[in-house]
N, C-alpha and C positions, 0 to 999 in steps of 0.2 A: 302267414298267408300274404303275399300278394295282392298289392293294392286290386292292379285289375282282377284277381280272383274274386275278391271279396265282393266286387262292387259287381260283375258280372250274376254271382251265387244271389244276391241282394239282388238285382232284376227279375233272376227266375220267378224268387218267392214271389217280390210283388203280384208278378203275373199271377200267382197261382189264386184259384176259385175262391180255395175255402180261407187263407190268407187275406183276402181282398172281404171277407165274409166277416172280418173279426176287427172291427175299426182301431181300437185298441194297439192291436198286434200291428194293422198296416201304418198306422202312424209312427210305432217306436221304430220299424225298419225304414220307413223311408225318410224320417229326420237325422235317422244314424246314418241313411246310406248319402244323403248330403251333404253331414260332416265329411266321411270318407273323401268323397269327390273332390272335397274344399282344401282335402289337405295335400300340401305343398312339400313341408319337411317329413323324412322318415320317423322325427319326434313328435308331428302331429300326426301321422298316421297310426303308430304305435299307441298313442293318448284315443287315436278314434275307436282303433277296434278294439282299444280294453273297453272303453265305456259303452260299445254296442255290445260287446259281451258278458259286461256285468249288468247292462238292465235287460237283455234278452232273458242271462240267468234268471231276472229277479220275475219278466215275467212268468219265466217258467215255473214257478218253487210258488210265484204267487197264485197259478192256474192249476196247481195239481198235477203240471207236467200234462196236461188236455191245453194241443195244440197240435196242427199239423205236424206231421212225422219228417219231411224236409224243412221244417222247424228246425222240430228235437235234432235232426243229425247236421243242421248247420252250426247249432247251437253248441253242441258235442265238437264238431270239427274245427270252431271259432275260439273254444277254451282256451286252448295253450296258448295262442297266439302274444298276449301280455304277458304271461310268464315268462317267454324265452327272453325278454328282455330286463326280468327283474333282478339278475343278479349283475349287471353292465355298470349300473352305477355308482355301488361302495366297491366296487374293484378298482375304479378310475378313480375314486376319490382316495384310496389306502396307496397306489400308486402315485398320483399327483401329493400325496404329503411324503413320502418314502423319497422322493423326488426333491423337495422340500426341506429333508431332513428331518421334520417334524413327525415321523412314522414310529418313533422310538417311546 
């Protein structure tokens, strides 16, 4: 996702009632959506929304999954986002030593 997607998605909820009702929940989204804001490189942006999306996960696993429902499906739509990036790294590194010679 898109820095502005994400950080846009991340205003709505604030706004929303029952989100704003749950201090807990409004705090982890608005410290995350600052990180976002803050980030500069597409390597801290990619470092922001895994970490908003592993403690969103954790709040969720740790509430029973009882939390608003543009929660659950931001929560759901935010998953993938760190994965797309997990296999970038031992590809560059298997290439930069193949490069090296040292891949053998």
């Amino acid at each position: 996702m898109g820095k502005e997607k994400v950080l846009h998605d991340l205003d709505k909820l604030l706004l929303d009632v029952s989100v704003e009702a749950d201090s807990e929940l409004y705090q982890l989204l608005f410290t995350r959506r600052q990180d976002l804001a803050a980030a500069q490189k597409k390597s801290d942006l990619v470092m922001a929304q895994a970490e908003l999306s592993e403690r969103l996960a954790y709040y969720l696993m740790t509430h029973q999954y009882q939390a608003p429902q543009s929660v659950i499906a931001f929560g759901y739509q935010l998953a993938g986002a760190p994965h797309k990036w997990q296999g970038v790294l031992p590809t560059l590194q298997m290439l930069a030593l193949s490069l090296l010679g040292m891949g053998k």
